[in-house]
C-alpha positions in Angstrom: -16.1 70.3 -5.3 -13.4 71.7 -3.4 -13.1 68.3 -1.0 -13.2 66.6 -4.1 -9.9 68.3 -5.9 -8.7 67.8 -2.4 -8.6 64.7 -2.6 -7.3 64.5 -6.3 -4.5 66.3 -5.3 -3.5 63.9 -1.8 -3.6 61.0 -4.7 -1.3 62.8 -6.9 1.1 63.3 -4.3 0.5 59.8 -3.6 1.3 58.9 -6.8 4.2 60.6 -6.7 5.5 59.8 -3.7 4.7 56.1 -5.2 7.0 56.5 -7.9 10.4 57.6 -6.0 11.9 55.3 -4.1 11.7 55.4 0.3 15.0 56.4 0.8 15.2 53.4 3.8 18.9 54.0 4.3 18.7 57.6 5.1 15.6 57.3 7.2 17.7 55.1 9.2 20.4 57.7 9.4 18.2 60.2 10.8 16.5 57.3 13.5 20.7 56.8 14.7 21.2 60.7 14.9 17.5 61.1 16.9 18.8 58.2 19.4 22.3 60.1 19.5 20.2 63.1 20.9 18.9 61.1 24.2 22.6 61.0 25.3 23.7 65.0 24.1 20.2 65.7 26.5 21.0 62.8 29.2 22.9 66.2 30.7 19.4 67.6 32.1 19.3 65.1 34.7 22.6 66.7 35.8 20.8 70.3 35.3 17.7 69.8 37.3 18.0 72.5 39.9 15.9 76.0 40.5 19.4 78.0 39.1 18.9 75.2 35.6 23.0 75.2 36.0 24.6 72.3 34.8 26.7 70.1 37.4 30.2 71.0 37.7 32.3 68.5 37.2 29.1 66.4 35.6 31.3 65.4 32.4 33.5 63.0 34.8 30.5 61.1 36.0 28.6 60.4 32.9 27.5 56.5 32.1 29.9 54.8 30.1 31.5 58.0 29.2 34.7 56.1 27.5 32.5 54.6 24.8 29.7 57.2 24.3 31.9 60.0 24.9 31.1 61.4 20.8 26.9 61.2 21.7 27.9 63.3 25.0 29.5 65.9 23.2 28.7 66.4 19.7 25.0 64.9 19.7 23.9 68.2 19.4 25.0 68.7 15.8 22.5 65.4 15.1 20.1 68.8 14.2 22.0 70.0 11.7 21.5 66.1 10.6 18.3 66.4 10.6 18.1 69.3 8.2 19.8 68.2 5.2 18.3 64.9 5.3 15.1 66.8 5.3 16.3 69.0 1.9 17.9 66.0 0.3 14.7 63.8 0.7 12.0 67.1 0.3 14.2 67.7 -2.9 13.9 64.0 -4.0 10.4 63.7 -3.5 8.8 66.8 -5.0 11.4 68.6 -7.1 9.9 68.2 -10.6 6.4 67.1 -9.8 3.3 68.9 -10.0 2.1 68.7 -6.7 -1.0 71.2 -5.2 -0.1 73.5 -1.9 -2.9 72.4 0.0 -1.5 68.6 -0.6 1.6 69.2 0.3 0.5 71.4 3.6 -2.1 68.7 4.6 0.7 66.0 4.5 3.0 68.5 6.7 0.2 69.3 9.4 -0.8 65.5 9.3 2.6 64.5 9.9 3.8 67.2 12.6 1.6 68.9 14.2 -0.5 65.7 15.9 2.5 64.5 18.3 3.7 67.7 18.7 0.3 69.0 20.4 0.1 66.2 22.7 3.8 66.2 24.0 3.5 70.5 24.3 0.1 69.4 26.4 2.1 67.0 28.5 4.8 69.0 29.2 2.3 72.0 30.3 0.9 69.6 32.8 4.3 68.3 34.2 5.5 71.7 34.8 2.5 73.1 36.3 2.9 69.4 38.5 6.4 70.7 39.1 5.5 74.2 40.1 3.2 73.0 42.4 5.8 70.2 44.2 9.1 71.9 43.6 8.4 75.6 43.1 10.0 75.9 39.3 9.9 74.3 36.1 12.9 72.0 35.3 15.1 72.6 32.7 13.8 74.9 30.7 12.4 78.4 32.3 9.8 80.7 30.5 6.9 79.3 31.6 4.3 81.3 30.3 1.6 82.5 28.0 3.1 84.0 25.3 6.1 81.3 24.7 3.0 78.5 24.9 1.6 80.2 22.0 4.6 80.5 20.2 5.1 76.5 20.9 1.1 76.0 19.7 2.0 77.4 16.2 5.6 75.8 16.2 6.9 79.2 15.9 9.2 78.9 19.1 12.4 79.5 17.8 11.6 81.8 14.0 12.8 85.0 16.8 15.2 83.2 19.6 13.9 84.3 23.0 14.9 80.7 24.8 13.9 77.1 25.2 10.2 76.9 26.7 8.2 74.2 27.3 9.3 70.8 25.3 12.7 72.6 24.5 13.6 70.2 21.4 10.5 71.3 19.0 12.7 74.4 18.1 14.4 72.6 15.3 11.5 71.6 14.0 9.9 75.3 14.2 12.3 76.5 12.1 12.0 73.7 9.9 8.5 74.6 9.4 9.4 78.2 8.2 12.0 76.6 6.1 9.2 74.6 4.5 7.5 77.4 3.4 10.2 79.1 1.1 11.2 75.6 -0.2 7.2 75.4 -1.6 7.4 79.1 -2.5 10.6 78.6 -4.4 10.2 75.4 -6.1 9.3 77.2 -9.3 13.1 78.2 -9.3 14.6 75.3 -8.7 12.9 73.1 -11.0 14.4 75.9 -13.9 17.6 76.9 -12.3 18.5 73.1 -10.5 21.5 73.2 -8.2 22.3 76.3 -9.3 19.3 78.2 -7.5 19.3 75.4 -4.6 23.6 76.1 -3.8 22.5 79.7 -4.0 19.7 79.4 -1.4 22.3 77.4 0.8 25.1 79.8 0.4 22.4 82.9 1.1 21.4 81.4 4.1 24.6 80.5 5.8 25.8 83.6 5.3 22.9 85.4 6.9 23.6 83.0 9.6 26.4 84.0 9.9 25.8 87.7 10.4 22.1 87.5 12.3 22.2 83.5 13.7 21.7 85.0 17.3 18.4 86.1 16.3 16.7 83.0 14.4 17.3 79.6 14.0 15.5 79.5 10.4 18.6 81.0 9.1 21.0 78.3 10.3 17.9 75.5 8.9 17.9 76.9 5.5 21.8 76.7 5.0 21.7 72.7 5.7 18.2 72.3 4.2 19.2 73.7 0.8 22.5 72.0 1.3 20.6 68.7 1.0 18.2 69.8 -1.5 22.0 70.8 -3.7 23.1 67.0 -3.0 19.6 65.6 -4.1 19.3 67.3 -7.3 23.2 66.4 -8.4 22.7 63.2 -7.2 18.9 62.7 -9.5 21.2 64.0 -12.4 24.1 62.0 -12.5 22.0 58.6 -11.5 23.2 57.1 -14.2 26.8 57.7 -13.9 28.4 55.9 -11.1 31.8 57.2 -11.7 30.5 60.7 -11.2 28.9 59.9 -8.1 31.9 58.2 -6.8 33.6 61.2 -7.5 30.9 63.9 -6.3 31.0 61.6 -2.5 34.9 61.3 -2.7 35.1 65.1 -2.7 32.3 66.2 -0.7 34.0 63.6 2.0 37.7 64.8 1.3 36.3 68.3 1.7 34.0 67.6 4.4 37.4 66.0 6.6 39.4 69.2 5.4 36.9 71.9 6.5 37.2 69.9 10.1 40.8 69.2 10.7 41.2 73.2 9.0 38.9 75.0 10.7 37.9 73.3 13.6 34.6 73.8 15.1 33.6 76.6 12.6 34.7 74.3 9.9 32.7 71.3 11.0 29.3 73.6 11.0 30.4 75.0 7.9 31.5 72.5 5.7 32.3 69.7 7.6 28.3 68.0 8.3 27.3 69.2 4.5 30.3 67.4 3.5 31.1 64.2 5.2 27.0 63.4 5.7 26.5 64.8 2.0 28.9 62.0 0.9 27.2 59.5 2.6 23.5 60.1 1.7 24.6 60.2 -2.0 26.3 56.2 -1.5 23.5 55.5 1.0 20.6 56.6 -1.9 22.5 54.2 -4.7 23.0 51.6 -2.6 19.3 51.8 -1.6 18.1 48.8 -4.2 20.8 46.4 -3.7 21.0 46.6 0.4 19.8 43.4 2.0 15.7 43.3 3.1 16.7 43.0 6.7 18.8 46.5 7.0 16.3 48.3 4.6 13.4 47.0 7.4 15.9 48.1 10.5 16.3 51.7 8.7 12.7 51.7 7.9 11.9 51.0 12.0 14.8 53.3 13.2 13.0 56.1 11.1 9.7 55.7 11.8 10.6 55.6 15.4 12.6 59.1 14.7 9.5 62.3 15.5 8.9 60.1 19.0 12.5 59.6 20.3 12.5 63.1 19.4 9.5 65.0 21.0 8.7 62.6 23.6 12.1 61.8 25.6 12.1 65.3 27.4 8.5 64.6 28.6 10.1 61.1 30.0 12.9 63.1 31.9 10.4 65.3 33.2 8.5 62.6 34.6 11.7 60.7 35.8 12.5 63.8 37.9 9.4 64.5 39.3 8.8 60.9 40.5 12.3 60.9 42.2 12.3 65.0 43.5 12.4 66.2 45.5 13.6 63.0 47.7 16.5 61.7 46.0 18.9 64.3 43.2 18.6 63.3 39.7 22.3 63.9 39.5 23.1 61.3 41.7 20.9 58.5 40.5 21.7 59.5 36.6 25.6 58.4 37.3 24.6 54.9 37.2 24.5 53.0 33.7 21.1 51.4 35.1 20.1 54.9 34.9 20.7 55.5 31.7 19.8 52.1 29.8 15.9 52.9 31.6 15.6 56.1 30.2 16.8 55.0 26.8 14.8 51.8 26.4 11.8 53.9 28.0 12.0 56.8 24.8 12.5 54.2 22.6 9.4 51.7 23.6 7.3 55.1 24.1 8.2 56.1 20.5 7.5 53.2 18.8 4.3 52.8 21.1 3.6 56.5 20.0 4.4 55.9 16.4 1.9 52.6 16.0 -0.6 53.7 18.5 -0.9 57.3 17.9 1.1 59.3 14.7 0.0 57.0 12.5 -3.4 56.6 13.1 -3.7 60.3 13.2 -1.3 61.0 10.2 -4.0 59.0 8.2 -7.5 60.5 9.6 -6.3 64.1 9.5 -5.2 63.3 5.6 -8.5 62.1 5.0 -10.8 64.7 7.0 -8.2 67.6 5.5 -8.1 66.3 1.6 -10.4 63.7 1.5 -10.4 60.0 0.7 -12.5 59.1 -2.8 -9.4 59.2 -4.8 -6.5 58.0 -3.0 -5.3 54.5 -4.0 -6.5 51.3 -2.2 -3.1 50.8 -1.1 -0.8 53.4 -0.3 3.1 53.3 -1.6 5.8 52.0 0.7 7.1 54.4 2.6 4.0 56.5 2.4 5.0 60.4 3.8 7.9 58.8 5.8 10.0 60.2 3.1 9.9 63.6 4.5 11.3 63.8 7.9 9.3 65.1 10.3 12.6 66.6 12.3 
C-alpha cells in the first residue's frame, strides 16, 4: 500500500508539473550562467600549486581576456543566478498544488543526488592520484574524513569550514537546506502570497547580512525567495500585460540603480534580484510565442546545466594531473587552445552525462523510490527539468 500511494503521489506531481508550462527560456538562462562559471573557475589552472595561491599577475594573461573579461570577473555571481531561478520556477511549479512530501523529496534525490555521488567519487580518486604523484590535493585543501561526509549528504557548506573535494557542490548544499523550508513553508505562502514569500526574502538577507560568514543557506534563501516573490506576482498579474511591463520596468530600473548606487553591495543586494527578476518575468510571457528553435536551444542549454556544473572541476583535475608535474598548468592555460579544450570537453562530458547517465538514473530512482503503476504513459515536456538542479 504504501508503494502504491507512492506512486499516486509521483503521478500527481506529474500531473502537475504537466499542467504548468517548462519555463524553456529560463532554463536556458541558467545553462548561459553554468557555462559563464567554466571561465570565473578557468583561474584554478592559474592556482594549481601546493600554497593553492593564485598567479600574480594571472589577470594579464587570461585567453581572450578583452572579450570575456565580464565571465572572468563576475561569473561568480552566476550562483546567486542560480538561486532565484530555482525560487521563481519551485514557486511556479508547486505553489498552489497539492503535492505529497515524499513526491516532492523523491523527485529532489532523483534529480541531485545521482551525478553528485559520482563526480564527489571521482574527485576522491583524483586527489588521492594527486597525493600520491604530487604530494597535495589541487585547488581545494581539506582532504579528509569529515569534510567527505559532509560532501556525501550535500551538507558542505550549511556551517562554512572551506571548499573540499568537488568545491562547486556548495551552492547546491545550501540549496538543498533551502529546499526544506520552502516545503515546510508552503502552507504560508499559498495563504499569505508574496506577502509571506518578500518576507522570507527580506528575513534571509538580513541574517546574511549579520551571520553570512557562517552559512551559505542564509545568502540562498534571500535570492531563492526573491524568485519565489517574482513568480507569484508574476502567476497573478498573467493576465495584465501592462502590469507586467511595469513590474519588469521597475525591478530593471531599480535593479540598474542599486548597482551604479551602491556598487558591489548594491549589485548583491538589489541589483541580481532586480535586473534578472525583470528578465525572467518577460522571458516567462514570452515563453508561448518564442520561435521552436530557441525554445529547443534553451531546453539543451538547461538540461546540459547540473553537468557543466559538477563535472568541469573533475576535468581540471584531470587536465592537471595529466600535464604535472612536467609542464605548469599556468603556462599552458595562457593559450586560447587551452581554453576552447577545456570548454568543449565540460560541455560534450555534460551532455554525455546528461543522456548517458542523469537521466537514466533520474527515471529508475523515481520508479524504485515512488513506484511506476500510476504514472502516465508519457511524461509532460519538460518532466522535473523545471526545477533546477543548481
Amino acid at each position: 500500500m504504501e508503494g502504491r500511494g507512492a506512486a499516486q503521489g509521483t503521478a500527481r506531481v506529474e500531473r502537475a508539473v504537466a499542467n504548468r508550462p517548462y519555463l524553456s527560456l529560463i532554463d536556458g538562462v541558467r545553462g548561459i550562467a553554468a557555462l559563464s562559471v567554466l571561465f570565473y573557475h578557468y583561474v584554478h589552472f592559474f592556482m594549481s600549486g601546493p600554497d593553492r595561491l593564485k598567479m600574480p599577475g594571472y589577470q594579464e594573461v587570461l585567453p581572450a581576456r578583452e572579450v570575456l573579461w565580464p565571465a572572468y570577473e563576475w561569473g561568480y555571481f552566476a550562483v546567486q543566478v542560480f538561486w532565484l531561478i530555482s525560487g521563481f520556477v519551485f514557486a511556479h511549479v508547486y505553489y498552489g498544488h497539492r503535492v505529497g512530501t515524499r513526491s516532492f523529496v523523491v523527485n529532489r534525490i532523483a534529480r541531485l543526488y545521482p551525478l553528485h555521488l559520482l563526480t564527489l567519487l571521482v574527485v576522491t580518486g583524483l586527489q588521492f592520484i594527486a597525493l600520491y604523484r604530487l604530494g597535495y590535493t589541487p585547488i581545494y585543501g581539506k582532504f579528509d574524513w569529515q569534510h567527505f561526509v559532509a560532501q556525501l549528504f550535500m551538507a558542505s557548506d550549511w556551517i562554512r569550514t572551506g571548499l573540499s573535494f568537488n568545491g562547486p557542490i556548495w551552492s547546491v548544499s545550501v540549496e538543498i537546506a533551502v529546499y526544506a523550508i520552502f516545503w515546510l513553508t508552503r502552507g504560508l505562502a499559498r495563504r499569505f502570497g508574496a506577502v509571506f514569500t518578500i518576507a522570507m526574502a527580506l528575513g534571509f538577507g538580513f541574517a546574511d547580512y549579520k551571520w553570512g560568514a557562517s552559512s551559505g543557506v542564509l545568502s540562498c534563501g534571500s535570492y531563492f525567495f526573491a524568485g519565489c516573490s517574482l513568480s507569484i506576482l508574476r502567476e497573478g498579474y498573467a493576465k495584465n500585460g501592462r502590469i507586467l511591463a511595469l513590474l519588469a520596468t521597475v525591478f530593471a530600473l531599480g535593479g540598474v540603480a542599486s548597482t551604479i548606487g551602491g556598487g558591489d553591495a548594491g549589485w548583491r543586494i538589489f541589483g541580481i534580484t532586480g535586473i534578472f527578476g525583470a528578465l525572467f518575468l518577460l522571458l516567462a510571457e514570452w515563453q508561448n510565442s518564442a520561435p521552436a528553435w530557441l525554445d529547443r536551444a534553451c531546453e539543451w542549454l538547461g538540461e546540459n546545466t547540473y553537468g557543466v556544473y559538477l563535472w568541469h572541476f573533475p576535468i581540471q583535475l584531470t587536465m592537471m594531473l595529466v600535464l604535472m608535474p612536467a609542464i605548469r598548468t599556468q603556462d599552458i592555460a595562457r593559450n586560447g587552445w587551452f581554453l576552447a579544450l577545456f570548454f568543449c570537453l565540460t560541455v560534450v562530458i555534460a551532455r554525455l552525462s546528461y543522456v548517458w547517465f542523469e537521466r537514466p538514473m533520474r527515471d529508475f530512482l523515481r520508479e524504485r523510490l515512488a513506484g511506476s503503476r500510476h504514472r502516465p504513459a508519457n511524461p509532460p515536456k519538460g518532466g522535473d527539468k523545471q526545477v533546477p538542479g543548481s
